[in-house]
PAFIRO-550263 format. One record per residue (C-alpha): residue in one letter; z, y, x. Coordinates in pm, 1 decimal. Each point is the difference from the previous one (the first is absolute). Layout:
N
KOLZA  a  Z  Y  X
...
This chain:
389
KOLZA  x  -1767.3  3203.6  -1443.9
KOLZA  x  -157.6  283.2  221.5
KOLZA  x  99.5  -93.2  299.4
KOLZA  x  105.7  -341.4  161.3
KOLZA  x  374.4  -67.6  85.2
KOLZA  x  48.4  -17.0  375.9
KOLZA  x  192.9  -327.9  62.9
KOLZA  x  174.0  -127.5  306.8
KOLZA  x  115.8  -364.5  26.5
KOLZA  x  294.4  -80.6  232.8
KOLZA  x  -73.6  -337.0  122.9
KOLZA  x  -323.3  -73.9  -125.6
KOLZA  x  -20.5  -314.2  128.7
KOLZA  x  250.9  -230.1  -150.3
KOLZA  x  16.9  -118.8  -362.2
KOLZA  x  89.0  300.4  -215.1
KOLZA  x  -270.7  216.4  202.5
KOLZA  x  -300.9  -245.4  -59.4
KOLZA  x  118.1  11.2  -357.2
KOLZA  x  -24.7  384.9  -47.2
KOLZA  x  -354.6  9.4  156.8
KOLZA  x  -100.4  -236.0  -252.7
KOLZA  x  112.3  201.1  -312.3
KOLZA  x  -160.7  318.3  254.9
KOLZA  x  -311.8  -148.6  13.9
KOLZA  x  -35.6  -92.3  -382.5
KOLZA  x  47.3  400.3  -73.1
KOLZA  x  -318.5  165.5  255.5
KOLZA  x  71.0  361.4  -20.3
KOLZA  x  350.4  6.3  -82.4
KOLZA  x  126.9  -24.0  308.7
KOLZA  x  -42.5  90.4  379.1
KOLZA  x  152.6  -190.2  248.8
KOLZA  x  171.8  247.4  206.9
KOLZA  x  155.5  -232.7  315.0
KOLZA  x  82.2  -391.7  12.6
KOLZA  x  273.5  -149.9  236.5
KOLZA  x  86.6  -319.7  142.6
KOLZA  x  279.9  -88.4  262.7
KOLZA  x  -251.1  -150.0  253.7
KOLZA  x  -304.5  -229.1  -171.8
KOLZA  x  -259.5  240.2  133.6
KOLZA  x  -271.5  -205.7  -80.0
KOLZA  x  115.6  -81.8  -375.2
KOLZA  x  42.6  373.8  -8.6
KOLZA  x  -341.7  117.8  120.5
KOLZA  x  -165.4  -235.7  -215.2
KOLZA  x  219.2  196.4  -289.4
KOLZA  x  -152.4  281.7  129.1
KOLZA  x  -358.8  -89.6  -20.5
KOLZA  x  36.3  -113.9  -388.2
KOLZA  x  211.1  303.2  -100.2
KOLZA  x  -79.7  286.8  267.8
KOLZA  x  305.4  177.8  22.0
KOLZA  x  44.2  344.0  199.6
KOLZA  x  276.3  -128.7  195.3
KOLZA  x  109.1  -344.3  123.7
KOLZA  x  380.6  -69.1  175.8
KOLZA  x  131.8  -311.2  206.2
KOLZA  x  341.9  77.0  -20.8
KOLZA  x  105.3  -234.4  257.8
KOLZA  x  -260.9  42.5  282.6
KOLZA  x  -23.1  219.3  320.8
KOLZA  x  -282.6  277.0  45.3
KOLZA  x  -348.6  -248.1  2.9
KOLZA  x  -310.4  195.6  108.0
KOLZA  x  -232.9  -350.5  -92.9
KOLZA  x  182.9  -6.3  -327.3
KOLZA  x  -16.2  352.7  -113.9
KOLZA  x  -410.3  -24.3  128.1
KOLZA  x  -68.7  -305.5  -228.3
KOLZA  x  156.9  193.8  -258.1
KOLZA  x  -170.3  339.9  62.3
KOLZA  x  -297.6  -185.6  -50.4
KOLZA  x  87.7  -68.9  -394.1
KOLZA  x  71.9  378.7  -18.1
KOLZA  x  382.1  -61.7  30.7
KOLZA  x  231.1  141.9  176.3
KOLZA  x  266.7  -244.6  129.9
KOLZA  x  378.7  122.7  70.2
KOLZA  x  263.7  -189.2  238.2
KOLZA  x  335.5  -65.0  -77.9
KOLZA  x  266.5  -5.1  -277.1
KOLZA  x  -21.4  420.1  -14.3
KOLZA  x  -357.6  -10.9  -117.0
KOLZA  x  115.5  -136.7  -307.8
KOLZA  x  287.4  259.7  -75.8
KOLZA  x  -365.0  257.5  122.4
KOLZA  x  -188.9  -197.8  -271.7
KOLZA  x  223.9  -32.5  -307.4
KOLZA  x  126.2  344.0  24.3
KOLZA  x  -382.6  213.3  54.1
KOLZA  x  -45.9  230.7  -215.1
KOLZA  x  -346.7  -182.6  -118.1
KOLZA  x  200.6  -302.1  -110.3
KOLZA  x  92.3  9.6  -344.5
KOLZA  x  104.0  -364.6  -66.1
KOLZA  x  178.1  -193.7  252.7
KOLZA  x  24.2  -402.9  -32.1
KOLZA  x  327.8  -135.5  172.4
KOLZA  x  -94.0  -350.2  38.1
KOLZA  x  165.0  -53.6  383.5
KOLZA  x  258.5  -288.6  -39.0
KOLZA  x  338.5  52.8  142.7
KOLZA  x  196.1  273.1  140.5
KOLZA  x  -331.8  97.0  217.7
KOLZA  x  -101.1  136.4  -295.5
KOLZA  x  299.6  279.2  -76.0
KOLZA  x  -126.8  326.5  267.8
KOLZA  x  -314.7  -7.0  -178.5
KOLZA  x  92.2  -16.4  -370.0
KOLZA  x  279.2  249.3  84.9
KOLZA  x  -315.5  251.9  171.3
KOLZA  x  -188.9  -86.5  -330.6
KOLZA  x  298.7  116.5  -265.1
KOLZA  x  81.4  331.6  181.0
KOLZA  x  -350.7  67.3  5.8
KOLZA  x  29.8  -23.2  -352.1
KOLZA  x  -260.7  -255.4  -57.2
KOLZA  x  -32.9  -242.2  -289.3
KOLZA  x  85.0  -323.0  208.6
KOLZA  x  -15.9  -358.9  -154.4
KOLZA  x  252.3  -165.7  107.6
KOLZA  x  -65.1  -381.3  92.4
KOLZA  x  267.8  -22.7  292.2
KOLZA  x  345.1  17.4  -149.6
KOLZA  x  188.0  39.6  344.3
KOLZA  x  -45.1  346.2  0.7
KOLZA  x  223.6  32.8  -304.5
KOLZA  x  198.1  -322.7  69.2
KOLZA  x  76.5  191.2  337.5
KOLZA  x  54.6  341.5  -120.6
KOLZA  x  17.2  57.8  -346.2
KOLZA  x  150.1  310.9  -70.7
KOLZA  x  -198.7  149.1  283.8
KOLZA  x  -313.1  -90.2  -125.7
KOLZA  x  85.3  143.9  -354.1
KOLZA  x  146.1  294.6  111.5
KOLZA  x  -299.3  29.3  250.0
KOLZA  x  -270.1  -18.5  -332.6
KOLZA  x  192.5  244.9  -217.9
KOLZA  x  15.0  237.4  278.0
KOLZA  x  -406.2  -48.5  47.6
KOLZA  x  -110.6  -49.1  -321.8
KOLZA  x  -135.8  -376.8  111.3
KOLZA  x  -92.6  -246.4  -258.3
KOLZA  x  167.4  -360.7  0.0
KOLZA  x  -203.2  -272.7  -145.3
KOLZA  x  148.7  -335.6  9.8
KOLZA  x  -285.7  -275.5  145.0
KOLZA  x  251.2  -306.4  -2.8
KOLZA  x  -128.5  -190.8  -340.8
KOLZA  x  344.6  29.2  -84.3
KOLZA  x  87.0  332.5  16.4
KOLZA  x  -361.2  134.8  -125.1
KOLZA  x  92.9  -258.3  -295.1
KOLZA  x  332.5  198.9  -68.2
KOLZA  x  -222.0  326.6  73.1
KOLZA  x  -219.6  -39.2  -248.1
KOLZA  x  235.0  -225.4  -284.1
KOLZA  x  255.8  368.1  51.1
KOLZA  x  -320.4  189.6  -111.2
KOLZA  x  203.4  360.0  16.4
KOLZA  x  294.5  -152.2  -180.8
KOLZA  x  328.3  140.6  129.2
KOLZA  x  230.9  -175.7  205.5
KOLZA  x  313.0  22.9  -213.3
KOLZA  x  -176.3  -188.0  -251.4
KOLZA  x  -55.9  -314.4  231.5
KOLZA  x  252.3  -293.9  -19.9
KOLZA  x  -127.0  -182.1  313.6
KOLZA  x  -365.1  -76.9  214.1
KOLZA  x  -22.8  -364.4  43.9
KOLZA  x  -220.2  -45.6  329.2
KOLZA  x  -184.4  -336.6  -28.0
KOLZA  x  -52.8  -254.2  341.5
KOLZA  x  -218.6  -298.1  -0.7
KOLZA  x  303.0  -177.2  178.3
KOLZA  x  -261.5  -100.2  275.4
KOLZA  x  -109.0  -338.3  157.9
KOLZA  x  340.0  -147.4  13.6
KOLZA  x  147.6  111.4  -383.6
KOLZA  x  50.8  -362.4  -70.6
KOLZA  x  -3.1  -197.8  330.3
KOLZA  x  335.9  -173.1  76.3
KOLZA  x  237.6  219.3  179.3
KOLZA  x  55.5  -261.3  260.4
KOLZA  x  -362.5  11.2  133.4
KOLZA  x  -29.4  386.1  61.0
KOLZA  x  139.4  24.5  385.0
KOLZA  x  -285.2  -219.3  69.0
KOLZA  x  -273.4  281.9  -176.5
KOLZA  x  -284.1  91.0  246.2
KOLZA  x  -169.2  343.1  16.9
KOLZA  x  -283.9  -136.9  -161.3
KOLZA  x  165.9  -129.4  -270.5
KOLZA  x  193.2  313.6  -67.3
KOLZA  x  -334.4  200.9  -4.2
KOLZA  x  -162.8  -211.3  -257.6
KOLZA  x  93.2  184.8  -272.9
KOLZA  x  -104.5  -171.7  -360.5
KOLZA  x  -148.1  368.0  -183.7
KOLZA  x  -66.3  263.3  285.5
KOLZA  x  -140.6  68.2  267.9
KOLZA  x  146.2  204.4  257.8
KOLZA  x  91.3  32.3  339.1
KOLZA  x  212.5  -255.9  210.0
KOLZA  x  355.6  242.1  18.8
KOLZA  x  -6.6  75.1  -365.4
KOLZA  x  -98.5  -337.2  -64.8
KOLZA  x  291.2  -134.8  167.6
KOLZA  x  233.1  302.8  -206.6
KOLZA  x  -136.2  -157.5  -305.7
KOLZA  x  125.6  -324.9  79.8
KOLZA  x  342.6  65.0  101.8
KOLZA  x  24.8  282.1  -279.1
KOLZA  x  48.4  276.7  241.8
KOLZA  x  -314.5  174.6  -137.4
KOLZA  x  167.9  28.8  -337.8
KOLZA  x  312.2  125.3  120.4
KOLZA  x  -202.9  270.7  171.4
KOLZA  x  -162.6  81.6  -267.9
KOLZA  x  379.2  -1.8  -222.9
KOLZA  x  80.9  305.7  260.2
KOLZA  x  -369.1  132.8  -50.3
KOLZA  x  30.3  18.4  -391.7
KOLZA  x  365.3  159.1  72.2
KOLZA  x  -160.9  333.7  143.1
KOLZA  x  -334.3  -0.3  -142.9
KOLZA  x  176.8  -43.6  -387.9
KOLZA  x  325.4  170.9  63.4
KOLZA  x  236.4  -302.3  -122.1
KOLZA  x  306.6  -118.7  109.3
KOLZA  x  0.8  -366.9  142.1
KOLZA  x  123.2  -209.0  -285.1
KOLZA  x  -224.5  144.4  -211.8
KOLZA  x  -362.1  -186.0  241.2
KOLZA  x  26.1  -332.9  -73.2
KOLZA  x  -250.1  -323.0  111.5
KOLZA  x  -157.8  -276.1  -193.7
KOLZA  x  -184.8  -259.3  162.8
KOLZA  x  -347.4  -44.5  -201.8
KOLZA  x  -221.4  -241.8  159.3
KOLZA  x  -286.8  88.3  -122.5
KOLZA  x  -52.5  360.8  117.2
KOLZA  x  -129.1  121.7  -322.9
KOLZA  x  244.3  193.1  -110.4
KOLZA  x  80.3  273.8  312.7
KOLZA  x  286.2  144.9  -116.2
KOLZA  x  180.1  95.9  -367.4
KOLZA  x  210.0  310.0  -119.2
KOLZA  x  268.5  -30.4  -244.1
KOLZA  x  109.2  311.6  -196.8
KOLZA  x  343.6  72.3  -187.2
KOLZA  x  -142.7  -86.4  -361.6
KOLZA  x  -67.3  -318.3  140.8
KOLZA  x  -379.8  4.4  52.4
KOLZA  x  -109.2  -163.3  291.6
KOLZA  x  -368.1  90.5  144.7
KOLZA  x  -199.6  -168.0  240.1
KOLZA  x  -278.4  40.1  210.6
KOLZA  x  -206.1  -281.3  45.6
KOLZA  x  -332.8  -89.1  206.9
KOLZA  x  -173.0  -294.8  219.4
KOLZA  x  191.7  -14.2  364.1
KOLZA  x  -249.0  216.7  185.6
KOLZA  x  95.9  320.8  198.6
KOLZA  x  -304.1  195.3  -123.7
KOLZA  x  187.7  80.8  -380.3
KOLZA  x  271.5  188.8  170.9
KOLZA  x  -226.2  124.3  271.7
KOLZA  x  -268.9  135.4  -277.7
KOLZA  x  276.6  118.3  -198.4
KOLZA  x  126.9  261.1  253.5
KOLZA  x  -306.4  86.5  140.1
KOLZA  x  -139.6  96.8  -348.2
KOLZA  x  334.7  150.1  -129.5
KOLZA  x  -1.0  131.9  -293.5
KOLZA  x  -308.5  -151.6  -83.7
KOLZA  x  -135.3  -353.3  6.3
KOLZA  x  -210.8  -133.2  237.9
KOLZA  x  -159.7  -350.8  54.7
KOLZA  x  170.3  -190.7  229.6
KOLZA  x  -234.8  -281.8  26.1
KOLZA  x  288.8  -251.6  -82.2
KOLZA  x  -66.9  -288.7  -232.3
KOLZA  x  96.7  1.5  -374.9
KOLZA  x  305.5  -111.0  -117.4
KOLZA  x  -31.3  -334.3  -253.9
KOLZA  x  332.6  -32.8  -123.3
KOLZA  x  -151.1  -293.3  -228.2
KOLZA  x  -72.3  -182.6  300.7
KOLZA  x  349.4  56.3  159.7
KOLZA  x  157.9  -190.0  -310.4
KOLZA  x  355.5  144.1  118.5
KOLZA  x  194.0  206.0  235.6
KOLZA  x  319.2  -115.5  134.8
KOLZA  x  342.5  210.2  170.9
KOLZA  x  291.8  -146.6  147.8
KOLZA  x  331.5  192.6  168.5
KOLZA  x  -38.7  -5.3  416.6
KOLZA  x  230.5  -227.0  134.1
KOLZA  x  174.8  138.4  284.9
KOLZA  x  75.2  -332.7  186.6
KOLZA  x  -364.6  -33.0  79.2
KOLZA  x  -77.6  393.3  24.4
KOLZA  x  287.1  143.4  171.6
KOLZA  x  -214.3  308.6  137.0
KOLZA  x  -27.6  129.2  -371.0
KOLZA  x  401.8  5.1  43.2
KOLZA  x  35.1  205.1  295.4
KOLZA  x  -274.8  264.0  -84.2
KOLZA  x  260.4  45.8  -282.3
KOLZA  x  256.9  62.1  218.1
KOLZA  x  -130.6  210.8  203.8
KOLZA  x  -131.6  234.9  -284.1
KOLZA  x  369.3  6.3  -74.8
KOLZA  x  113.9  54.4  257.8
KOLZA  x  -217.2  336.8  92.1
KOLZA  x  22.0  171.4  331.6
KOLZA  x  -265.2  -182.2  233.0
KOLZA  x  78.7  -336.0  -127.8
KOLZA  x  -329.2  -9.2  -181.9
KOLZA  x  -218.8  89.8  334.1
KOLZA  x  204.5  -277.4  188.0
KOLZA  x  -56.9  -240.0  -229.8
KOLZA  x  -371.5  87.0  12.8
KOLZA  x  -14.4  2.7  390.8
KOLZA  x  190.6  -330.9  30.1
KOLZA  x  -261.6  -142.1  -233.6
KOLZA  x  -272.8  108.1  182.3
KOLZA  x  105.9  -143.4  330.3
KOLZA  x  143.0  -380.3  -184.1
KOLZA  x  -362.6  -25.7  -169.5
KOLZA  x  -135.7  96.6  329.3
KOLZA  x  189.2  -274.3  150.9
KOLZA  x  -87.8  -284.5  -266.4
KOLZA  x  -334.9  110.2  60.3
KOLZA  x  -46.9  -56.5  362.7
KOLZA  x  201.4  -333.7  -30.5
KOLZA  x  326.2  155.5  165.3
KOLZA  x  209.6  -35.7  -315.1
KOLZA  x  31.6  -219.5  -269.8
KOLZA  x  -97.2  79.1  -388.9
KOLZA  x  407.7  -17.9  -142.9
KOLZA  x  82.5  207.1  277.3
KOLZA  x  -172.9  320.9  -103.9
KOLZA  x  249.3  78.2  -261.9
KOLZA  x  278.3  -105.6  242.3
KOLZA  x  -81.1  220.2  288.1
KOLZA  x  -29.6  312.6  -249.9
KOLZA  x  313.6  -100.9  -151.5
KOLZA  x  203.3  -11.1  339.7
KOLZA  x  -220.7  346.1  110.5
KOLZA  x  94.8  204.8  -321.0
KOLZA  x  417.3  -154.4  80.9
KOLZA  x  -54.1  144.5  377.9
KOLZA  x  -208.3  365.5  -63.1
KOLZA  x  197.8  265.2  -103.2
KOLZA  x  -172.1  124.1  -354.3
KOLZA  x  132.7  381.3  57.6
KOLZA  x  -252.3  240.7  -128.5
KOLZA  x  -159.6  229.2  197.3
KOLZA  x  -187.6  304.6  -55.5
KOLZA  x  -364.9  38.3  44.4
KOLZA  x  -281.4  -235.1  166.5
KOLZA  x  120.9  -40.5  285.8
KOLZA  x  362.1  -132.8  -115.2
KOLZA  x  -243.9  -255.0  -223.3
KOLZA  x  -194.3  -112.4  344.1
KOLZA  x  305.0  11.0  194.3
KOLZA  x  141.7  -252.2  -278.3
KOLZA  x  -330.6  -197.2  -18.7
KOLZA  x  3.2  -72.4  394.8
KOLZA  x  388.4  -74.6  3.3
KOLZA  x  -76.9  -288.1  -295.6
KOLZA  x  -318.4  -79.2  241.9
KOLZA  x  258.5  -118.0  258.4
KOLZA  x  225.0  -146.7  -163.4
KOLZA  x  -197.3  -197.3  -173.7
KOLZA  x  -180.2  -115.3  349.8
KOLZA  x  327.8  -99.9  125.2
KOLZA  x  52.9  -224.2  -318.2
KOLZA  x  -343.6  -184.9  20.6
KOLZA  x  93.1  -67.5  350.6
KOLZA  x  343.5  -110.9  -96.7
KOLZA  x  -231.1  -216.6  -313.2
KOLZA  x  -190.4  -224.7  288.2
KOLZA  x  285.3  -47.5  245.7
């Protein structure tokens, strides 16, 4: 390559972004790091800074801070306040790869700025598209952005489609470890702690998606995910619960071939696989022994004990905003369970009764998504209140 890629990572900090500057630093002289973001871990950030020496540093989620942007100045960074600097950041015209690693709907302004500046954006938050969908599609083939898929599931269907087209797929069958609590007795999982629901057997990833992965939320996100990024109806995305994490997700085509991309539980694969795209680059992940694994195993999801994976169903069915409710309800249960206000049974209950009381009307443009996002915000509040009374 003659000249290295100029990378920004949106929320450097947290488990996807420590990832990518691992498979960065394996490839010195590949890439640049253009700017690296965090909401407000300004010390965790600046030490980012002094291993990878990006141009531009943001804190999306502090206030002006003359000591801060000194102490950064100092590591020949520039430091950027507030949740603009990283719309400023991920649409420059320098920045020619943009990492969307921010969990949750904080993460949608920026990825939007990032698309219509026609960047090639890996996308590792799927509430931008769980959110607004069509927008975000319509929003790339206007700009001539790039989507690559950084969920290990959807990179697996990425790369098991290989340029195959999509009338000759059957169905994508999206795999889920079935978390910490596949096989515990139903009976016992009001009384789940946040620590327990974070424990999760094969990855390693922040406490909200953590807690996704146990209820089955995250794969229900990622259901409406696959529906926009691989253009197919609802009933043709279906889940199997696979333990073992080895195999990330499968493809099954009308002659009855079924293809599968497979790999050891580590975020690095799908991470190295988009930033190298089309080529292969090391990822730094270990080697898959399939002789030592013996077997691989797949069950159905049973509903009773994952009733999230239900309603993100529904709500893709239902269209309109019903998909950016369910996602905002979501966000404010898990909140809830987190902080001790709600319990761990509840989380599907209080999106449930949220998604009956929103309207799911679509709207056009951002702002109708936002408006629909903060609407599901409070009426999902209400509920956890209504929860611990």
């Amino acid at each position: 390559m003659d000249r290295p890629i100029n990378l920004c990572v949106l929320g450097a900090t947290g488990s996807v972004g420590a990832s990518t500057l691992d498979v960065v630093a394996r490839h010195p002289g590949r890439y640049r790091l253009f700017a690296l973001t965090a909401h407000n871990a300004a010390d965790a950030l600046l030490e980012l800074c002094r291993t990878h020496g990006p141009r531009y540093a943001v804190l999306s989620g502090m206030a002006e801070d003359r000591d801060l942007r000194d102490r950064f100045s100092r590591e020949k960074v520039e430091l950027l306040f507030g949740a603009k600097a990283l719309e400023q950041v991920a649409s420059a015209a320098e920045c020619q790869v943009v990492m969307a690693a921010i969990v949750g709907a904080a993460g949608l302004a920026s990825t939007f700025a990032a698309v219509r500046a026609g960047k090639r954006v890996l996308l590792a938050n799927k509430e931008p598209l769980v959110m607004a969908g069509a927008l975000l599609i319509e929003a790339a083939r206007r700009s001539g952005a790039e989507l690559l898929p950084i969920d290990s599931e959807h990179n697996a269907v990425f790369q098991c489609l290989a340029g195959n087209a999509r009338e000759a797929v059957r169905r994508i069958l999206l795999t889920a470890s079935g978390g910490p609590f596949r096989t515990a007795p139903l009976e016992s999982l009001h009384k789940v702690t946040p620590a327990q629901a974070c424990a999760h057997p094969n990855w390693s990833m922040g406490r909200k998606i953590s807690v996704d992965s146990a209820t089955m939320m995250n794969k229900g996100l990622e259901v409406i995910e696959a529906r926009w990024l691989f253009d197919l109806p609802a009933e043709r995305i279906e889940v199997l619960v696979h333990p073992q994490s080895i195999v990330h997700s499968l493809v099954e085509y009308v002659d009855g071939s079924v293809i599968a991309q497979l790999s050891n539980p580590d975020m690095r694969v799908p991470i190295a696989h988009a930033l190298g795209y089309p080529q292969r680059i090391d990822s730094g992940a270990r080697r898959l022994d399939l002789a030592a694994l013996k077997s691989l195993s797949f069950e159905a999801p049973d509903e009773s004990r994952f009733p999230c994976l239900r309603l993100a169903y529904s709500a893709l069915r239902a269209a309109g905003s019903a998909a950016t409710v369910l996602n905002a309800a979501n966000e404010v249960a898990v909140d809830a369970f987190l902080a001790g206000r709600l319990p761990f049974t509840a989380i599907a209950r209080v999106v449930e009764a949220t998604l009956d009381a929103v309207s799911a009307e679509a709207g056009d443009g951002l702002d109708a998504v936002l408006e629909a996002d903060a609407q599901g915000r409070r009426a999902a509040a209400a509920r956890v209140l209504a929860q611990a009374a």
